[in-house]
ZASE-257720 format. One record per residue (C-alpha): x, y, z; residue number from 1. Coordinates in pm, 1 decimal, always signed. Example, Ala and Ser with C-alpha at 12.3 -4.5 7.8 and 13.67 -1.06 7.14 Angstrom:
<atoms>
ATOM         px         py         pz     n
ATOM    +1230.0     -450.0     +780.0     1
ATOM    +1367.0     -106.0     +714.0     2
</atoms>
This chain:
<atoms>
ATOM         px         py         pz     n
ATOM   -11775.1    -9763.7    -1708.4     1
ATOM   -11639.7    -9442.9    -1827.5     2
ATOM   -11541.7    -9624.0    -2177.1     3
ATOM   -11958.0    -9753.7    -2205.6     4
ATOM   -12094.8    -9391.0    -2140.9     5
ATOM   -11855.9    -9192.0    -2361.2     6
ATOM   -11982.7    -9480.2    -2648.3     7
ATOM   -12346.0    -9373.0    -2527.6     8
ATOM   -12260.4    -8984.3    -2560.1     9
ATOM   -12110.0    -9078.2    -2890.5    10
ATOM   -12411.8    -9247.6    -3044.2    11
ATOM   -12673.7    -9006.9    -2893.1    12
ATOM   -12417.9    -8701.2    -3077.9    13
ATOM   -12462.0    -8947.0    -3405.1    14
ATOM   -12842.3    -8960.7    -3403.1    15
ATOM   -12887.8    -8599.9    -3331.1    16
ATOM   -12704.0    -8519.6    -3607.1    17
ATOM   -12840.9    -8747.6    -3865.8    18
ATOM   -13186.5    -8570.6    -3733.0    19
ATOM   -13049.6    -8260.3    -3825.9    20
ATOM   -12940.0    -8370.6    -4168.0    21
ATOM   -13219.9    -8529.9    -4185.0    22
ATOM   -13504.0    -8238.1    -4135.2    23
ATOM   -13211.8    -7998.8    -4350.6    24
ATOM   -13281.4    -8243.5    -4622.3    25
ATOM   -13674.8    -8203.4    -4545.5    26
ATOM   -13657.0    -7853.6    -4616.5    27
ATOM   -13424.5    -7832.5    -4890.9    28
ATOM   -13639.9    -8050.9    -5058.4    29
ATOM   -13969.2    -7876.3    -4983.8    30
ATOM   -13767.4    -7536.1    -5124.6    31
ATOM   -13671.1    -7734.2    -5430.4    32
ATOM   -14047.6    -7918.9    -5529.8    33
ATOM   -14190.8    -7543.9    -5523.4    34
ATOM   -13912.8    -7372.1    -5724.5    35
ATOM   -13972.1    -7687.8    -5985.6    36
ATOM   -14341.9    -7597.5    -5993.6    37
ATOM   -14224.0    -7217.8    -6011.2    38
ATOM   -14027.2    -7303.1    -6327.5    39
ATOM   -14267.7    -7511.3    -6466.9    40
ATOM   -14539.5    -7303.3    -6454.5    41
ATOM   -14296.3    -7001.9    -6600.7    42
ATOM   -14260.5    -7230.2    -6855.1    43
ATOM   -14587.2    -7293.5    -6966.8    44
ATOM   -14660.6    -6898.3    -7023.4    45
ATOM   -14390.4    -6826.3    -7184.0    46
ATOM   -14470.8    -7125.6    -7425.7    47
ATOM   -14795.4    -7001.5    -7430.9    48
ATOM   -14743.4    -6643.9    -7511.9    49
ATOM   -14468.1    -6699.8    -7816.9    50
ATOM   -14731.1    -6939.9    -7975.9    51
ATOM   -15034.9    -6658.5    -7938.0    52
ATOM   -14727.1    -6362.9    -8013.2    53
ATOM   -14574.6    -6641.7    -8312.8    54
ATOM   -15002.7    -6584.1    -8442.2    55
ATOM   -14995.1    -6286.1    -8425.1    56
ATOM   -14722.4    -6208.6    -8610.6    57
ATOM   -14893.7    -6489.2    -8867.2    58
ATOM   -15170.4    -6260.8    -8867.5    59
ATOM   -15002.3    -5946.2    -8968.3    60
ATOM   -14780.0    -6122.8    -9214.8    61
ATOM   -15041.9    -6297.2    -9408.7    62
ATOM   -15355.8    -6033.3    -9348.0    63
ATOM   -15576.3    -6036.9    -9642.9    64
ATOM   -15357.2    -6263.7    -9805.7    65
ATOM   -15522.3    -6609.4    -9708.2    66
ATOM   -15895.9    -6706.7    -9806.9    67
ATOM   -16158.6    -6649.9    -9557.4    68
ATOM   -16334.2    -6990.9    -9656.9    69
ATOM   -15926.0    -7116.2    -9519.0    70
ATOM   -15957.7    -6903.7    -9169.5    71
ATOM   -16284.3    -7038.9    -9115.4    72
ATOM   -16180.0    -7407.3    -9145.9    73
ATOM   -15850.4    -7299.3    -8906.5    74
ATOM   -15518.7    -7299.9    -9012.0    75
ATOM   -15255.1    -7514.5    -8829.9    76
ATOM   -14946.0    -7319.4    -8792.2    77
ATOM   -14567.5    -7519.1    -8817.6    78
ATOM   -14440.3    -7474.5    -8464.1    79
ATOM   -14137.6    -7744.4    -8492.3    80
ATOM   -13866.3    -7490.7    -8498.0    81
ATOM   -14015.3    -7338.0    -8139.4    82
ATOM   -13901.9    -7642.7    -7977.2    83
ATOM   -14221.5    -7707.5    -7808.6    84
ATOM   -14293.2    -8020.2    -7719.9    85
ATOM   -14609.4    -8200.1    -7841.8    86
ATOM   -14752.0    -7868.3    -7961.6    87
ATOM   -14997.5    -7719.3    -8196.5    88
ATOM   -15115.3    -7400.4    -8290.1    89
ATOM   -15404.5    -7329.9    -8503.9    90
ATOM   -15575.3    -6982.0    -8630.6    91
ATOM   -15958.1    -6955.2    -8677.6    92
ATOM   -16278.3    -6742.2    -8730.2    93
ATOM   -16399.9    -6788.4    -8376.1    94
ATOM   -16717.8    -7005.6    -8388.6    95
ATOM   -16943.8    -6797.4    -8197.9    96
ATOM   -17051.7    -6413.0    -8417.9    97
ATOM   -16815.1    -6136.7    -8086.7    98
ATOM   -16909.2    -5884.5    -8307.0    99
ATOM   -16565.3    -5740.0    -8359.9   100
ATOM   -16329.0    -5841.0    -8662.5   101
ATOM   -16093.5    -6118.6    -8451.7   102
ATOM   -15974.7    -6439.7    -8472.6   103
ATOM   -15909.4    -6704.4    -8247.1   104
ATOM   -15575.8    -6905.5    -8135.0   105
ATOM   -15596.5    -7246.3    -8021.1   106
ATOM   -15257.1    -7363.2    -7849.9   107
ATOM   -15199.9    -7715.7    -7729.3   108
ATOM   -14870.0    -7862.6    -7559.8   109
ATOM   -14748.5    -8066.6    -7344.0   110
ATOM   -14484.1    -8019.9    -7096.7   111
ATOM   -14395.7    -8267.7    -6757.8   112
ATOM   -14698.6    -8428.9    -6670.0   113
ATOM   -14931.6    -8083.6    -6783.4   114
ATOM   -15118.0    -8069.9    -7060.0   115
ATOM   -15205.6    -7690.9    -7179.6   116
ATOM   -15466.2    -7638.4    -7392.8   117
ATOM   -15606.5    -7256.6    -7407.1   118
ATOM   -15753.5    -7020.4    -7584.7   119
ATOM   -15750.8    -6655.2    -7732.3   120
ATOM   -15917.8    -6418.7    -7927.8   121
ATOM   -15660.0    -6145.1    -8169.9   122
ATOM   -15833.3    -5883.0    -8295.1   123
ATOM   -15826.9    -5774.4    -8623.2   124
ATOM   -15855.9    -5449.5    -8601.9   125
</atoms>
């Protein structure tokens, strides 16, 4: 009899601490899903921001040196070299008159299972 409950104690020891793995695991891997959306989404603005600041620079470089007939059809800017995957950046007269001397930056990417497409107006000025 002794032999058949020390077995017992034994197995009940096993299973509690295979549910104490098991809700360690749970957690860990609750910690690790949101620090892979953390990076991912860190990852996204800084692609985002070297494309718009990669523009930029495009736009200082080249100011008053490319046709404006060019800016208003957009200009696609070579992005290979960024590493970015799927990725393309293109500079143009924004469509609608702001007002202000600017021009607009179109970035599209893809990273994961995301695909980014935004937005900005650079001023000119």
């Amino acid at each position: 009899m002794k032999t058949r409950n020390k077995r017992a104690v034994a197995i009940i020891m096993v299973l509690m601490i295979l549910t104490v793995i098991g809700m360690a695991m749970l957690v860990l891997t609750a910690g690790t899903n949101a620090m892979l959306t953390d990076s991912q989404v860190s990852q996204i603005d800084a692609c985002r921001r070297n494309m718009t600041a990669s523009a930029a620079a495009w736009l200082r470089h080249n100011r008053g040196q490319v046709p404006p007939a060019t800016l208003a059809a957009g200009v696609e800017l070579n992005i290979k070299d960024m590493h970015i995957p799927q990725g393309s950046l293109k500079v143009a007269r924004p469509s609608v008159a702001t007002g202000k001397n600017a021009l607009q930056v179109t970035t599209i990417f893809h990273i994961g299972r995301q695909n980014v497409n935004s937005t900005e107006t650079l001023s000119l000025d």
